[in-house]
N, C-alpha and C positions, 0 to 999 in steps of 0.2 A: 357554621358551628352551631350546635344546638344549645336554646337555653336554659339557666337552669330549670323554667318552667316545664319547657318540655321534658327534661329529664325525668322533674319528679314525676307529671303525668306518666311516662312511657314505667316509670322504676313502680307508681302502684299499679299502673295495670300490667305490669311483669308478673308484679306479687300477687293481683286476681286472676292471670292466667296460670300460672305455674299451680295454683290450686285447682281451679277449671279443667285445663287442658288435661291434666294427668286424670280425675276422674271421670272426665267424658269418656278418656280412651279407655281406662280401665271399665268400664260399665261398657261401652262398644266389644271390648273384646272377650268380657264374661259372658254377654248375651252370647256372641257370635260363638265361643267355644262352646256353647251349652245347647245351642241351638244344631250345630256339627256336631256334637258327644249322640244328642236326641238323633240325629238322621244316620249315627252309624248304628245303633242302636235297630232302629228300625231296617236297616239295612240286612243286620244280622238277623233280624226277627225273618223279614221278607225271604233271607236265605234259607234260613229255616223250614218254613213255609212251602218255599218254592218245594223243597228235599221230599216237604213228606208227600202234596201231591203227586210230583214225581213218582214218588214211590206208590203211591196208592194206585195211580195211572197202571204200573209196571203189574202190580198185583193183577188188576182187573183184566190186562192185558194176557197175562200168562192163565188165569181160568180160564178166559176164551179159547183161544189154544188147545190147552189142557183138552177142555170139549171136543174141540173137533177130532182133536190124536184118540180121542175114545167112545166117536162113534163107528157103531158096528160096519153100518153100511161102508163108511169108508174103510176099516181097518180091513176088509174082506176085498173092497177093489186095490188097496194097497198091495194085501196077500197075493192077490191074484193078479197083480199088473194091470190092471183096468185102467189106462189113464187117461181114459175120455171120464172116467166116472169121477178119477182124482181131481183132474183139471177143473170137474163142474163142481164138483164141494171146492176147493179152493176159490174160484171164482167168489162162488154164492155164499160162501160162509164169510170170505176175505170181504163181498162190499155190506153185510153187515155189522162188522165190528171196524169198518172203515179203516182197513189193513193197507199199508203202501203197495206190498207185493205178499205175496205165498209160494211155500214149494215144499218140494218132497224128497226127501234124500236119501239114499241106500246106509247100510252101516258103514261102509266104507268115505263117509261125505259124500259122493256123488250126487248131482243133481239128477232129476227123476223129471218130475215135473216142476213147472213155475208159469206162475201168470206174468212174467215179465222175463226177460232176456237179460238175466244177470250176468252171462257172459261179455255182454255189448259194455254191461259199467267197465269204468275203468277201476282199477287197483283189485283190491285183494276180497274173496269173497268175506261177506260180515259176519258169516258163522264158520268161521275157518278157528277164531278165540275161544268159542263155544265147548266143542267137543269135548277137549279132556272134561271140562265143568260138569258139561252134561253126563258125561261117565259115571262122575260120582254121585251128582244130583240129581238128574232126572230131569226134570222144566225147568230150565235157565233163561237169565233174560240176563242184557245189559245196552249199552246207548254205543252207538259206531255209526260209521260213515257209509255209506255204499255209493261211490263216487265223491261226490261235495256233500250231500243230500243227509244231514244229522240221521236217524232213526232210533226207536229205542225196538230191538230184534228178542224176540222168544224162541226157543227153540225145544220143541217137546218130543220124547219118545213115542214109537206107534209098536203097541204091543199087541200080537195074536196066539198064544199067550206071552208067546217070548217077544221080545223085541225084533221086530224085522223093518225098519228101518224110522225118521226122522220128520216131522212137517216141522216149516217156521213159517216163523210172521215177522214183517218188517212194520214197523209202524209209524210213520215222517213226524218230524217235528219242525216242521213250517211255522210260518208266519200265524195262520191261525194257531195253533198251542201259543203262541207267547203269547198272541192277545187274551188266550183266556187265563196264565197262567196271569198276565198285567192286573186281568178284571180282579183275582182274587189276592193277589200281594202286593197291590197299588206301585207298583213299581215298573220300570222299563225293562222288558225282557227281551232278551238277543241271545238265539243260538249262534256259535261261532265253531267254523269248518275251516281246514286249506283241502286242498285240491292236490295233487299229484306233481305239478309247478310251485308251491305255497303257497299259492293266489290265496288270499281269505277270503270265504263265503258267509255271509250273515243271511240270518232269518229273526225278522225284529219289528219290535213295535215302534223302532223310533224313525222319525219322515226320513225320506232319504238322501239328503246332505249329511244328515245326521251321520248314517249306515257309512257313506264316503267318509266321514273326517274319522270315525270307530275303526273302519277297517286300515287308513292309515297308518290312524298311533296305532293300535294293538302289535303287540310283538309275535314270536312265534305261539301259534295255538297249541295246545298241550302241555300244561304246568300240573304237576303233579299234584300240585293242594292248594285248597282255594286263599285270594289274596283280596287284599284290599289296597284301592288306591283311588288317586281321584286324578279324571282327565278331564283336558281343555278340550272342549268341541266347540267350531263357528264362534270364540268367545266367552261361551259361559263353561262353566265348568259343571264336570258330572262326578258327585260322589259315586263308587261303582266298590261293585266284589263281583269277581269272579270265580265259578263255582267247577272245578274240572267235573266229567259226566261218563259215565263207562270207563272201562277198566285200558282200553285203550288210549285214553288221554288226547283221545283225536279230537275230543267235542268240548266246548266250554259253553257253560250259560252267565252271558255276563249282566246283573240284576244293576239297575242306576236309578239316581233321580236327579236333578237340577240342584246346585245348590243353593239358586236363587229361591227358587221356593220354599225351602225349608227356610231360610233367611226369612222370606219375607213376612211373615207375621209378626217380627223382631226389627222392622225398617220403621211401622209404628211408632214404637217405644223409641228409637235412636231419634226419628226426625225431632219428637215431642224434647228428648232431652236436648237436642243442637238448641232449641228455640229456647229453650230455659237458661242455655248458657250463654246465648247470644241477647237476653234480654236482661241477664244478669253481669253480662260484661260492658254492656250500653251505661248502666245505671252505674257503675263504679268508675267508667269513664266521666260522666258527670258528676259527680263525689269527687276526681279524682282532682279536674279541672276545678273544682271550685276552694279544693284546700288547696292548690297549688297557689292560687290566685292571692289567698288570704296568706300563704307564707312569701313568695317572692316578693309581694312591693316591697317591704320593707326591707328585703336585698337587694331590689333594684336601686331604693336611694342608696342603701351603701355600697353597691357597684360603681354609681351614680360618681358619691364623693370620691372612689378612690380612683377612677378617670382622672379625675380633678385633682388629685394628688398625684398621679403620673404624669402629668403635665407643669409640672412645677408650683400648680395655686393651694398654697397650705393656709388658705385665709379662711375659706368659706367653712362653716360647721353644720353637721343636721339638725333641722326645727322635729325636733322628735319627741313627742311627748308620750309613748307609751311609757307603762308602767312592766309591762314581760319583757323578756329575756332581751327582744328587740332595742327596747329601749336601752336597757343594759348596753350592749352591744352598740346602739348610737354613740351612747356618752364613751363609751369606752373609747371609739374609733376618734373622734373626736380629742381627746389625751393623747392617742397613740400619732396624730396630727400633727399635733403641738411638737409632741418629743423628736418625728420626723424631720422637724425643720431645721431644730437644733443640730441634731446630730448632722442632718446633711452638710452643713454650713462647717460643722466639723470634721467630717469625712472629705470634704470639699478641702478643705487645708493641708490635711494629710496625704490628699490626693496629689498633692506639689511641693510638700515640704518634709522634710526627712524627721522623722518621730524623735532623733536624739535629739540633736541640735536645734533643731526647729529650721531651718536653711531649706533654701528653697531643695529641691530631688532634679533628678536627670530629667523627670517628665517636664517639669515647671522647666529647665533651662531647653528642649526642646520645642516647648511654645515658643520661648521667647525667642530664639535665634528663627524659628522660621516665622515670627511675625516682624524680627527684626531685618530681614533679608526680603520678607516681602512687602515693604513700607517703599513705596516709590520715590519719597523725598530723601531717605536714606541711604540710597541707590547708590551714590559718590562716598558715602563719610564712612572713614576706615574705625574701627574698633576691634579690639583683639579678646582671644581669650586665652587662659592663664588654666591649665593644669597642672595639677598641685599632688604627688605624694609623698606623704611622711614615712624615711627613711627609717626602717628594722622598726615597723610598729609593730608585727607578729611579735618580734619578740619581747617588746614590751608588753604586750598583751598577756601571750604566754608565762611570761616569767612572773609579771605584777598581778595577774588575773584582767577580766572580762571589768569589771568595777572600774578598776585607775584606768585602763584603755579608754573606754567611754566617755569618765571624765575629762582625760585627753583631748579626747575630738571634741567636746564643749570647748573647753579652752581654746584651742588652736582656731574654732569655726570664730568666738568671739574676738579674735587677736585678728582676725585677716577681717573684719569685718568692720573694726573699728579704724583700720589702715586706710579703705579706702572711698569714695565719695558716695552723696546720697545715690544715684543713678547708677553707680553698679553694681550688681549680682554676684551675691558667695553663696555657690551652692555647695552639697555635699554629692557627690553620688556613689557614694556605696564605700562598705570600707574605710577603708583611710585615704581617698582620692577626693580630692576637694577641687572645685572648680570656678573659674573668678571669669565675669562676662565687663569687658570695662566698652559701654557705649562710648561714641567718638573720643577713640581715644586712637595715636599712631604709635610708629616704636619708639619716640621717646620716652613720651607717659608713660607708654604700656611697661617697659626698664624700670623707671623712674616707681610706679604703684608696685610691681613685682618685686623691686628691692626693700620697697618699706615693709611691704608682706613678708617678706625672709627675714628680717630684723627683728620683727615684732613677732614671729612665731619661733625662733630661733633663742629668743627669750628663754632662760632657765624657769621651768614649771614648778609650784612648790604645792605637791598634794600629797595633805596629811604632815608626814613625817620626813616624805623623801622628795627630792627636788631631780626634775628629768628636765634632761638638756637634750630637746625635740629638735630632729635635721630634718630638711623636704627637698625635695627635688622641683622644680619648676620648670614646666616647658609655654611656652609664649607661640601661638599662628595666629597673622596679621590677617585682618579684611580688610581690602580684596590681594594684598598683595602675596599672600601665601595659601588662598582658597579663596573660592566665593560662595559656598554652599556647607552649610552644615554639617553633614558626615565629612565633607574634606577638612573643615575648621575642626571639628574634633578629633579628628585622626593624627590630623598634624600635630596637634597639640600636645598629642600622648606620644606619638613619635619624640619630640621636643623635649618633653619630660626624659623618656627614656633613654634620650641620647645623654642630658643631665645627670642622671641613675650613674649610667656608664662611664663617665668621665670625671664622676665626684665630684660637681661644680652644681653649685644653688638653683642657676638659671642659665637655659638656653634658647634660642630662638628656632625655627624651625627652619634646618638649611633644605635646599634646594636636592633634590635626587635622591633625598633618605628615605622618599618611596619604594625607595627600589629595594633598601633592604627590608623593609617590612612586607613588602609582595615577595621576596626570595624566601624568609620566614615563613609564611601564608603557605608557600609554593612546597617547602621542604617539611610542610606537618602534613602534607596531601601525601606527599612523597611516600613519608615516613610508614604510613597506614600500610603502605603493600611492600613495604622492604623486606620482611621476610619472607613473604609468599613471594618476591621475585628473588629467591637465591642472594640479594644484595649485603645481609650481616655476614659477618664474619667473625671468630672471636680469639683473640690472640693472649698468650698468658705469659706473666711475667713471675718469676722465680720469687719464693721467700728463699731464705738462706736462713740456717739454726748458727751462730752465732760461738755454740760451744764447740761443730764439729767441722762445720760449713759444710752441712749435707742440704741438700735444695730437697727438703721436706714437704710444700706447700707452693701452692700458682696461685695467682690469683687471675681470674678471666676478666676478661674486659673486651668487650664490643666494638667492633671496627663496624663504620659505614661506610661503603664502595659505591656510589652515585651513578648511576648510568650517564648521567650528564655532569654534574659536577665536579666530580670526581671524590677522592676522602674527603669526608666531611667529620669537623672532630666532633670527638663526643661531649665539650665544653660546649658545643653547638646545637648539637642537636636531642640529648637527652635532658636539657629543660623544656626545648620544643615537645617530648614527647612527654612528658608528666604537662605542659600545658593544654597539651592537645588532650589527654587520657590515655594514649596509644602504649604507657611507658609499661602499664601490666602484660600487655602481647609480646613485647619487645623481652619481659623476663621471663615468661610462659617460656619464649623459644630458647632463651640464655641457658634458663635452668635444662631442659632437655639436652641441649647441646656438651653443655660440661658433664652433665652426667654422664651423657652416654661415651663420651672423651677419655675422662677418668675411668670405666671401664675399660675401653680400651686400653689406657696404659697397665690396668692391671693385668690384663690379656697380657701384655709384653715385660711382666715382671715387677714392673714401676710403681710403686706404692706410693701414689702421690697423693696430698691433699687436695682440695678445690675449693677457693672461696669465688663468691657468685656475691654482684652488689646487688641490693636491695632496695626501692625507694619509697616515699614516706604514702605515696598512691598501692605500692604492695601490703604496705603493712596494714592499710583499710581495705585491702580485699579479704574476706570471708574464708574463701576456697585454697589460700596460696599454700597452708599446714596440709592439705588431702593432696592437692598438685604435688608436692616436692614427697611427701610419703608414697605415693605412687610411683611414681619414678625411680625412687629408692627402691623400690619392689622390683620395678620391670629388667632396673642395671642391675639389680642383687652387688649392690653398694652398700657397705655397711656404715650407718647414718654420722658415726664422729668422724668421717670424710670428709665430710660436705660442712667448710662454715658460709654462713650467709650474713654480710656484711652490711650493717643500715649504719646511716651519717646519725652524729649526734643532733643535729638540728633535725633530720628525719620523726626522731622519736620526740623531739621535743613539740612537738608540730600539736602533737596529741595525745597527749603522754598516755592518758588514761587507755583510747583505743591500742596504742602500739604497746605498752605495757602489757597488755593483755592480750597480742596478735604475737608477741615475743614469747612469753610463755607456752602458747599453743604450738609456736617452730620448738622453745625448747621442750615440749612432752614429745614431737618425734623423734629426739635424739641428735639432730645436727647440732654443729658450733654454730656462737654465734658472736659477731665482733661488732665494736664499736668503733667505726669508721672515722676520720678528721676529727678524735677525739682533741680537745683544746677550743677548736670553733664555733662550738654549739651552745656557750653561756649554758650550761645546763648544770648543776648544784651538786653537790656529792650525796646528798639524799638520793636525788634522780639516780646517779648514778649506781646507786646499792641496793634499788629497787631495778635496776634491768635486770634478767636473769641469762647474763653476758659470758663467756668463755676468754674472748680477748680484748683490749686495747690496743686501737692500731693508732700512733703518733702523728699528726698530719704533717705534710713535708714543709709545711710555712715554719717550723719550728728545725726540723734535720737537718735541711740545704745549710741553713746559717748558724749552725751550732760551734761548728768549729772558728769563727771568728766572732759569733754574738754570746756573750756570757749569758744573758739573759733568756738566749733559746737553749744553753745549754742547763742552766739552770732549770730552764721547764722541762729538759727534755728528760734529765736525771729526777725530778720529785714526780714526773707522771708514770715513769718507769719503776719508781718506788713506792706509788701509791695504787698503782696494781698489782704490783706482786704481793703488798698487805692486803688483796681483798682477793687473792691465789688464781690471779687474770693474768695468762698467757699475754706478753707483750710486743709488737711488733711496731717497727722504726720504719717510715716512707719514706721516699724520696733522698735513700743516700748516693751520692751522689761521685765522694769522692774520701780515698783511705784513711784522712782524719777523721773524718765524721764517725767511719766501721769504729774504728779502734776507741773512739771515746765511747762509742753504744756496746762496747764488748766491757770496757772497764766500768759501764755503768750496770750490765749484768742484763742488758737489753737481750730476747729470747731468739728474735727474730730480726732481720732485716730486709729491705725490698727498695731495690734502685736502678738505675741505670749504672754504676757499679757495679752491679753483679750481674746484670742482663735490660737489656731495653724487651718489651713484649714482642714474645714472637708467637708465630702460626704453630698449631700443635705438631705438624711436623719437625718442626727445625727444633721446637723443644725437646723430644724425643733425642732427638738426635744428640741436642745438648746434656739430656743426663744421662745417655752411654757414655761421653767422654767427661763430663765431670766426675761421674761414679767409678771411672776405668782412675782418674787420677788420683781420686781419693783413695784407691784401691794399692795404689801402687806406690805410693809416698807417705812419710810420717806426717800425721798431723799436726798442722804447725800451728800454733793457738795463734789467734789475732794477736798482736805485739799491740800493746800501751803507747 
């Protein structure tokens, strides 16, 4: 890892390079493009140059000519056939103006005479392009091939007076021409030919590797107008233009230079400038290293000290006696030392003791059970621990607020604390579960301190105004005789509790094979997770009944689970597992699908049935459940006061605010919506005139026993009258048998639902139940429920 010395060194000489570097290369690449602008420049000139020679060459070349086609002597052996006499002026005239070849031609083209056997070249003769030209012009010239062999060809009339027939002159452009064409345009000159194969031929100034690597790259010869490009030869590269030459586009002159040379008077000026920036990047390296130097110690001590404070030593302070920002920053660190210790010492307590009560946390009773288990002298001596919950604190919480709860668990943490001896541990861990560690202690003590702990917190609480009469539950696991190991001692202990929970008794001990129902629990929320992706819910509906006509108007569904190994498993068993586990919103995902799509189907078959679908207090904090059920609603084309969805009065009291406001969001879709086990959920009539509810359903702990308990019946008759004042659709559970009906018909109840009028059935067999209910109803007077 670098330090921060290095950094700063590397970070300013980033900041002297990123100035440097960018104008080195900028000044590299303005030479360089200025120095390449000047060598096309000169390229074009040299093109130029070359053209007008060339042309001048052509001129001088066609006088020549000219002369010979009008001397007498020859015009007269032409006339006359003479061509021993032709033959010798072509000779003597052609090695004066140093002519490739000569010849004589009829009006027709034909050849006459020739100092050379143009027959013998291969391809096409070089003044075959000629004639029409000359028809019109008279002495023509242009550049053509005769075999590979470039030339630049004149071709003149021979007139006595008339025209009676043709001389030319072929004139090479070898290797000498380009050297002299080199001398005066300082440039590489190369005539370029193919052959009749496309073999390329070159005639050129340049060595001949060179002439190999040119005649490679070059493409086909004959480009209709001259180009510029620059090729790689052996390496270096060659600025180049190529110049097409005659009218037949067989010949190119391609002019070059090196680009290193035209560089090289501009290599000068770059080396001079590398040395200025390399001399200028050394000295900022030293500058850079020496303010590094002067700003890091005085980081290094405070690196120094805070080593020393992550090692736990908060003693030592900096001898720092600057007066700049350093110093500053010493004394500062120094304070900020002090204050470190402090706090640590109190994060350090907090780290083990629960912030309300001050009682030791899960982690502190942790420690202590595995330092207490790993103590070899205490390896024999039994001690127990004591799990503690306080019975319906939610809903003292809920009802009294977050304030008197809290205050609560002070008290109760200070009542169990004062029960029992200096050496044992009350901790809290979370919640309202409270946990008691009694060192050598067996199951008498361990009875004997758990009962004085129930006494003393069982005690009526007086806060404020109002006095609360606090219950707990207490579960007891011995060491070693009911675990020997931590996770088992606290497992058991919660098992203990919970079996306490269940059987409404203060204190239990932790019996023998209650593991097994907590592994079968464990076992059945694993389960649970893939029961509807394996086919295993099912969901079976049981009848309301309307009261004034006893028409079966409404179902209500309810969830069956079919176990592959178990077998039914009720749902008093297993939908607290699934709101434990979180599974219980998939398990209504699929409920709601299913009923809908159910209840379309009976409208398919006539049956205008209602559906109600329960709800639980895990649905009503899901976000999404108002868009799920409006979609569905869409997809069944069910119209929405079909569907009520049913949440427990303890549901909404859970959270009143979120479900409050997850309630309104079901009622802007339009479904019903009911208040489930209304009676059991201690919840206030305020609460209840802020739901925005459709019905009250009666819970059956109040139906079953109305006809012999006045006091259920009394309730059942003011809740059925205190819904229909706030214009809430009413329904009665759980009746069970015809006193019950007949007193909820004279008490003017809307609805009824029991195993009296149907236990739940499969959606087939209901079907089938309202053809023959609706046939009787059809076919008989209706006979009001009888008083």
């Amino acid at each position: 890892m670098r330090s921060f010395r290095t950094r700063l060194i590397l970070l300013l000489l980033a900041l002297v390079g990123v100035i440097q570097f960018p104008t080195f290369v900028a000044v590299y690449f303005a030479t360089r493009g200025n120095a390449l602008d000047q060598a096309d420049q000169r390229l074009d000139v040299g093109a130029r140059v070359f053209q007008r020679l060339l042309a001048s060459r052509e001129a001088q070349l066609r006088d020549a000519v000219r002369v010979i086609a009008a001397d007498f002597g020859f015009r007269e052996a032409v006339a006359t056939g003479d061509e021993a006499t032709v033959q010798s002026v072509l000779f003597n005239h052609g090695a004066r103006i140093n002519a490739g070849f000569a010849v004589t031609l009829d009006l027709k083209g034909q050849i006459n005479t020739s100092t050379i056997d143009l027959h013998a070249m291969p391809g096409q003769s070089p003044f075959s392009s000629l004639f029409a030209r000359a028809d019109r012009e008279g002495v023509v010239s242009t550049v053509d091939r005769s075999g590979a062999e470039p030339y630049q060809i004149v071709l003149a009339p021979v007139r006595a007076p008339q025209r009676i027939g043709w001389v030319g002159m072929g004139f090479g452009m070898d290797q000498a021409l380009a050297a002299e064409f080199k001398a005066l345009t300082g440039l590489e000159v190369t005539f370029a030919t193919t052959d009749a194969t496309d073999r390329v031929h070159l005639y050129s100034t340049l060595a001949s590797p060179l002439q190999e690597a040119l005649a490679s790259t070059l493409g086909p010869v004959g480009s209709a107008s001259a180009r510029s490009t620059t090729l790689h030869l052996l390496g270096d590269d060659y600025l180049t233009h190529v110049v097409p030459l005659g009218d037949s586009t067989g010949v190119e002159a391609i002019l070059q230079t090196p680009e290193a040379e035209v560089l090289k008077p501009y290599a000068i000026l770059n080396r001079q400038l590398l040395v200025i920036s390399t001399l200028s990047f050394l000295a900022s390296l030293v500058g850079a290293w020496l303010l590094a130097r002067g700003v890091t110690r005085p980081v290094q001590e405070l690196a120094d000290a805070a080593n020393r404070v992550e090692r736990g030593d908060y003693l030592g302070t900096l001898a720092n006696t600057r007066r700049d920002e350093f110093g500053q920053l010493a004394r500062a660190f120094d304070g900020m030392q002090r204050g470190i210790a402090e706090r640590e010492q109190r994060i350090s307590h907090l780290a083990y003791h629960d912030a309300l009560t001050g009682l030791p946390n899960r982690i502190s009773i942790d420690r202590l059970l595995a330092q207490l288990l790993a103590d070899p002298s205490a390896r024999n001596v039994p001690f127990a621990v004591l799990m503690i919950d306080i019975n319906r604190f939610k809903e003292i919480n809920d009802t009294l607020g977050h304030p008197i709860g809290d205050r609560l668990l002070v008290n109760i943490g200070q009542r169990m604390r004062a029960m029992v001896r200096d050496q044992d541990v009350v901790a809290r861990l979370g919640g309202d579960e409270f946990l008691v560690l009694l060192p050598d202690a067996d199951k008498s003590l361990a009875g004997e301190l758990a009962g004085a702990i129930v006494a003393a917190v069982t005690e009526p609480v007086q806060l404020d105004s109002m006095k609360l009469y606090p219950e707990i539950s207490l579960g007891i696991a011995l060491y070693p005789t009911h675990a020997d190991t931590a996770e088992d001692l606290l497992r058991r202990a919660d098992i203990a509790m919970y079996d306490s929970k269940q059987a409404q008794v203060a204190i239990s001990f932790y019996s023998s094979g209650r593991d097994a129902l907590h592994l079968r629990r464990l076992s059945l929320i694993n389960d649970l997770r893939r029961a509807t992706e394996n086919n295993q819910l099912s969901v079976c509906y049981q009848p309301k009944m309307t009261l004034d006509d006893e028409r079966i108007a409404h179902v209500e569904a309810l969830v069956r689970w079919q176990h592959p190994v178990e077998g039914p498993i009720s749902p008093d068993e297993f939908i607290p597992l699934a709101e434990h586990a979180g599974s219980i919103r998939q398990i209504t995902r699929w409920m709601l699908r299913t009923v809908i799509r159910q209840c379309r189907a009976w409208r398919d078959l006539g049956h205008d049935i209602g559906v109600s679908i329960n709800i639980s207090a895990m649905d009503l904090a899901s976000g999404d459940l108002p868009a799920n059920v409006r979609a569905l609603l869409d997809e069944f084309a069910i119209a929405a006061d079909r569907v009520v969805l049913e949440v427990t009065e303890s549901a909404v009291m859970r959270d009143s605010a979120i479900a409050l406001d997850m309630l309104g969001r079901l009622k802007e879709c339009g479904v019903r919506l009911a208040i489930d086990d209304f009676g059991t959920g201690y919840s206030s009539l305020s609460h209840l005139k802020r739901m925005p509810v459709d019905e009250l359903k009666i819970d059956k702990s109040f139906v079953i026993g109305m006809a012999d308990d006045s006091n259920d019946a009394t309730i059942v008759r003011a809740t059925i009258e205190l819904g229909h004042s706030m214009g809430l659709l009413v329904v009665a559970e759980g009746v069970e048998n015809s006193r019950s009906l007949r007193m909820l018909a004279d008490y003017r109840c809307d609805m009824a639902q029991g195993y009296l009028i149907s236990r739940p059935l499969p959606a087939a067999e209901l079907t089938a139940m309202l053809v023959s209910h609706n046939a009787m109803l059809a076919f008989r007077p209706r006979t009001p429920v009888a008083p």
